[in-house]
C-alpha positions as CSV (number, residue, x, y, z in Angstrom):
1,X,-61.9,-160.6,50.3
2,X,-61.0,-160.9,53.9
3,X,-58.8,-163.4,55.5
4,X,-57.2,-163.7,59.2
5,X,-53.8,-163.2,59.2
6,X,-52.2,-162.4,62.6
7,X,-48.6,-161.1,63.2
8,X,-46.3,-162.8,65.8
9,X,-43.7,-160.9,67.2
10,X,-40.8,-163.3,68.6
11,X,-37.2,-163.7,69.2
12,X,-37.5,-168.1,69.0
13,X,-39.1,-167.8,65.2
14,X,-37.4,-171.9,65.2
15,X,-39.5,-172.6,67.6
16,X,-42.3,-171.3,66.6
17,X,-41.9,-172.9,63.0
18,X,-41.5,-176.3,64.6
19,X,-45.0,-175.6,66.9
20,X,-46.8,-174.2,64.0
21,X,-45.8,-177.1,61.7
22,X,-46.8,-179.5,64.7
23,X,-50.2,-178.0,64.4
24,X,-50.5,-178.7,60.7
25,X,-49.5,-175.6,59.4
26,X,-47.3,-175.2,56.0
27,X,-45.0,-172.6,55.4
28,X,-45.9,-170.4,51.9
29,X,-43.5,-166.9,52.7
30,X,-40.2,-166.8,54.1
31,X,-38.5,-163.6,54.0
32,X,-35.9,-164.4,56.6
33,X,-37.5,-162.3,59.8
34,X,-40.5,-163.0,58.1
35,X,-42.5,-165.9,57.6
36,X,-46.0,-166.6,57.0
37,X,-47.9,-170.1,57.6
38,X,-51.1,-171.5,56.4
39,X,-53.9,-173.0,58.3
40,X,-56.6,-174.9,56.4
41,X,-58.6,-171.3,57.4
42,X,-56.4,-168.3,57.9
43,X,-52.8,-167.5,58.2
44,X,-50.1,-166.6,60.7
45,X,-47.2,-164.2,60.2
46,X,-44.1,-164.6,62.2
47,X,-41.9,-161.2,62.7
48,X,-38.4,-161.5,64.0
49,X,-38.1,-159.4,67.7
50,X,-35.3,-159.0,69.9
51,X,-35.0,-161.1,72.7
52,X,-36.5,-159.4,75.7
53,X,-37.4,-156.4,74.0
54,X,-41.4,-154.7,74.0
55,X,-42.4,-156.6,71.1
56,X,-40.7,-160.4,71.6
57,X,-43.9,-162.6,72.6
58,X,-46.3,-160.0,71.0
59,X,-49.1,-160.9,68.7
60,X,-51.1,-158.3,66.6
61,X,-54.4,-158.4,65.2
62,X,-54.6,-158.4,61.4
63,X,-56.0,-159.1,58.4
64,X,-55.2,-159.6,55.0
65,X,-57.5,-157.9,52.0
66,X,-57.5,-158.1,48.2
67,X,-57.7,-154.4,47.0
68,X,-56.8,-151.8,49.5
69,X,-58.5,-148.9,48.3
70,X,-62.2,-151.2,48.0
71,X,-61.8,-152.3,51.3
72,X,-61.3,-148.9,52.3
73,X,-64.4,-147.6,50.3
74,X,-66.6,-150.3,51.7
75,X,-65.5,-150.4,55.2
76,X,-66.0,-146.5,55.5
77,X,-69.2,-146.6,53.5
78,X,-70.7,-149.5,56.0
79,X,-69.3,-147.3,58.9
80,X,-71.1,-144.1,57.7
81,X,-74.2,-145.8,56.7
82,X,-74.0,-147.2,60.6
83,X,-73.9,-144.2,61.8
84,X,-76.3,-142.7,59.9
85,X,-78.6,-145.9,61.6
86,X,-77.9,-145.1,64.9
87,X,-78.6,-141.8,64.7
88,X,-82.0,-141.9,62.8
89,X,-81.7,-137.8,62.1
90,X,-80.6,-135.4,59.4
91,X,-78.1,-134.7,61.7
92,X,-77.0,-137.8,62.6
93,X,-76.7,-138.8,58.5
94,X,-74.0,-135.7,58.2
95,X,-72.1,-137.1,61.0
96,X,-71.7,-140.6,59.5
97,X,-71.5,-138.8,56.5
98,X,-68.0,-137.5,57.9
99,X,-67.1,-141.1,59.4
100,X,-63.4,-142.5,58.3
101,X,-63.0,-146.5,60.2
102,X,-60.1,-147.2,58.0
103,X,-57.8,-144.9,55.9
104,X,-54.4,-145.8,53.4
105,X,-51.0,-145.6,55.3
106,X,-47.6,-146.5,54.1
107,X,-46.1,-149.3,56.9
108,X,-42.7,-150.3,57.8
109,X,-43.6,-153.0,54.8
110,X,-45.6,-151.2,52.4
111,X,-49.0,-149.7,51.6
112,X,-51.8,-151.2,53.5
113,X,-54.6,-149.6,55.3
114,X,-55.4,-149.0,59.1
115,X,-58.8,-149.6,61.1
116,X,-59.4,-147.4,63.6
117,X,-61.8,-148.2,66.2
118,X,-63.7,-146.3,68.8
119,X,-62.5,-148.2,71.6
120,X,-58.9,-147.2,70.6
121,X,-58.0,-150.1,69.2
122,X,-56.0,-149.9,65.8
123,X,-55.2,-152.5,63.3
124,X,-53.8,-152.9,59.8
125,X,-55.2,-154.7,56.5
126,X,-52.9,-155.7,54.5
127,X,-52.7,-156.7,50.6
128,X,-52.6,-160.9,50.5
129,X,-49.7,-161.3,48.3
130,X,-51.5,-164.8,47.1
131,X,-54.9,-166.1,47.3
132,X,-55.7,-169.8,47.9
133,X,-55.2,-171.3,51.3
134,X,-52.7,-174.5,50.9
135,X,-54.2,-177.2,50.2
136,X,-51.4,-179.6,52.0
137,X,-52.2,-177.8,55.2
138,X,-54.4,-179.6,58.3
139,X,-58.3,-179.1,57.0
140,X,-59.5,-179.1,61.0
141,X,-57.2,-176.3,61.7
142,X,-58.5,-172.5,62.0
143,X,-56.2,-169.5,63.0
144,X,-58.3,-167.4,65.6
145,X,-57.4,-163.8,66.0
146,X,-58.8,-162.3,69.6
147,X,-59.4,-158.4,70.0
148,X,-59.6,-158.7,74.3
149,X,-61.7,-154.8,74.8
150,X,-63.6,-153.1,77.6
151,X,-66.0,-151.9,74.9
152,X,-66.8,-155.3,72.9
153,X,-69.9,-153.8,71.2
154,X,-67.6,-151.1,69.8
155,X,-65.3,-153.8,68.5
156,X,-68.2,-155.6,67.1
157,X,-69.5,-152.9,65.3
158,X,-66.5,-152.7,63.7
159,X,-65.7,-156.1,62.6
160,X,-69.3,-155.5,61.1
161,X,-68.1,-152.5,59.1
162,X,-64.8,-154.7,57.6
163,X,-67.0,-157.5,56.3
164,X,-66.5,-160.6,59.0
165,X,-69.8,-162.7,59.4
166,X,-71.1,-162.9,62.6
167,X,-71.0,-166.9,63.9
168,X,-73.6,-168.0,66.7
169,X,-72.0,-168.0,70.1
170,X,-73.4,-170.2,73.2
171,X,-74.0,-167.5,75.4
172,X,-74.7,-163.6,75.8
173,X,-71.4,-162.8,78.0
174,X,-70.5,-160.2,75.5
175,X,-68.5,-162.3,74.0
176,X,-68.9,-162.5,69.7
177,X,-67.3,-164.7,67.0
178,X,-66.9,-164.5,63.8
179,X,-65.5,-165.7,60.5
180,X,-63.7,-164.0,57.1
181,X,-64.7,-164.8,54.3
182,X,-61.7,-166.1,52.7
183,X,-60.5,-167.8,56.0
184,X,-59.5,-167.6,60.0
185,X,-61.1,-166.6,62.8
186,X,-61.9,-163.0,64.8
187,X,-63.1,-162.8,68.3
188,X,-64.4,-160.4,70.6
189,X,-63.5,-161.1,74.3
190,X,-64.7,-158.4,77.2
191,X,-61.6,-157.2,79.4
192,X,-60.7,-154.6,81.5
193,X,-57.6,-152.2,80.3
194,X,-56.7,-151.1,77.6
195,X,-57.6,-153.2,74.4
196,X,-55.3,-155.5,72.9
197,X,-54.2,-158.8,70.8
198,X,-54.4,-162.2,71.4
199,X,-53.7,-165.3,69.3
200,X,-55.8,-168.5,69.3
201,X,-56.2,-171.9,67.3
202,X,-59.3,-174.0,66.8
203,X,-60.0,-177.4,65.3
204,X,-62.9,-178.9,64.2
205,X,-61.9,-182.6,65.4
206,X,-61.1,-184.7,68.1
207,X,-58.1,-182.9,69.9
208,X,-56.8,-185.9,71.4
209,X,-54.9,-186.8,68.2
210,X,-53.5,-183.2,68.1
211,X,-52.1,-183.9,71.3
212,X,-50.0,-186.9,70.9
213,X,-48.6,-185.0,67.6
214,X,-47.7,-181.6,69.5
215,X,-46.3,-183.6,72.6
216,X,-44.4,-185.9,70.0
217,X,-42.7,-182.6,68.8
218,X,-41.7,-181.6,72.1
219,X,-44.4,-179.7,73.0
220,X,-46.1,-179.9,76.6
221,X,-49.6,-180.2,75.8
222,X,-52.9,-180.3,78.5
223,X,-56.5,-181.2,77.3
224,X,-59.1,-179.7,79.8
225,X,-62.7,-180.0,79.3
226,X,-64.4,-176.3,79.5
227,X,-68.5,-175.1,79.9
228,X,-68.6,-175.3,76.1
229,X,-65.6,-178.0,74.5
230,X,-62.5,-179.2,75.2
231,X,-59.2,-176.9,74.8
232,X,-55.6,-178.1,74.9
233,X,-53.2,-175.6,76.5
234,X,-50.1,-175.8,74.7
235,X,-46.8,-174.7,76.4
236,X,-45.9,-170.9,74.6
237,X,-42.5,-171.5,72.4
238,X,-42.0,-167.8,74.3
239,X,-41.8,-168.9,77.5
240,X,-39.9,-166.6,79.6
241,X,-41.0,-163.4,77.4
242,X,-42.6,-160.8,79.9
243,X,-45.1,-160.1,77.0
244,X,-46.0,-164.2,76.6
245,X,-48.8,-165.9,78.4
246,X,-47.9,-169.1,79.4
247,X,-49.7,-171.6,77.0
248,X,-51.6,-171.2,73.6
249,X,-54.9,-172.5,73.4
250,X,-56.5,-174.8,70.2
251,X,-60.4,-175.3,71.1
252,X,-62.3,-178.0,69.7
253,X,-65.0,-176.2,67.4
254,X,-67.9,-177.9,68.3
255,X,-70.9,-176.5,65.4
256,X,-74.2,-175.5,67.4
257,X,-77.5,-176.5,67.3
């Protein structure tokens, strides 16, 4: 299995409850400085930070697995067999032979098991401690995770090797989508730096509805029409965080074709 499942650092985790609950999320974890949320496809964590410190604001890019050690075994076999591919020589095959994408580690929470990608960009699969989606939870809402990289076919290949589908995109920008299996969004975005996380929404309906419920919880909401859909900006419950941008985007999905 694969499922989205990102990890959002923050200091206003009230707040944050409130917006995600605006959005037609329902809470199925609480742990105190840890809470998960359900989407109708994917899941958000929320992590207790300090105010003002390098994590308050931060989201991480994550996923959440069945069986550790399978998803290591496949990832790493799909990342060898890749390689071997690419290379198209004897030589090549006892490079990819050697490949290792993701390998066990014991986290601050547990066991779970670490991607690493050749753009540099590292992130952590973790054991879904339950399986369904919740059922109560908005069916137009997706949780969109967003790896932002300078080398997005490098971050494609491996979001191959862990098992997300591939989703048609309007355009060649180097921009990909795709979907997990088991629910939630992953996105590849070209930018320049150093690669890194981003959090994102999208819904399937009309956003204008969505609108009138955030802005009914207090939430400063703006619908803007964009080349390909609408997208409201949402006012960020971290405003003020150096590590925040200032809204949170929910597209409207809009299926090609």
């Amino acid at each position: 299995m694969l499922r989205a499942r990102p990890v959002h650092f923050t200091s206003r985790i009230e707040s944050w409850k409130r917006f995600v609950t605006a959005l037609g999320m329902v809470q199925t974890e609480d742990d105190g400085g840890w809470q998960v949320f359900d989407s109708a496809s994917g899941r958000l964590a929320l992590h207790g930070a300090e105010a003002g410190s390098a994590q308050d604001g931060r989201t991480v890019f994550a996923v959440e697995v069945g069986d550790l050690a399978e998803f290591a075994r496949r990832t790493n076999l799909s990342a060898q067999e890749g390689g071997q591919q690419e290379q198209g020589t004897q030589e090549g095959g006892q490079q990819g032979e050697g490949t290792q994408l993701a390998e066990p580690v014991t986290a601050d929470h547990g066991e779970a098991c670490r991607i690493n990608a050749p753009d540099g960009f590292s992130f952590l699969a973790d054991k879904a401690v339950h399986g369904a989606q919740c059922a109560d939870a908005d069916p137009a809402l997706a949780v969109a995770g967003v790896w932002y990289t300078a080398e997005p076919e490098a971050a494609i290949r491996t979001l191959l090797h862990v098992g997300a589908r591939p989703r048609p995109v309007p355009d060649n920008d180097e921009t990909a989508d795709f979907t997990a299996k088991n629910g939630g969004v992953l996105l590849v975005r070209p930018a320049s730096g150093p690669p890194r996380s981003g959090l994102g929404f999208e819904y399937d309906r009309g956003l204008e509805p969505l609108q009138d419920r955030l802005t009914g919880a207090g939430f400063a909401a703006t619908l803007t029409e964009e080349a390909f859909g609408s997208t409201l900006h949402v006012a960020n419950p971290d405003a003020g965080s150096p590590n925040a941008p200032a809204t949170v985007w929910i597209s409207q999905r809009r299926p090609m074709g």
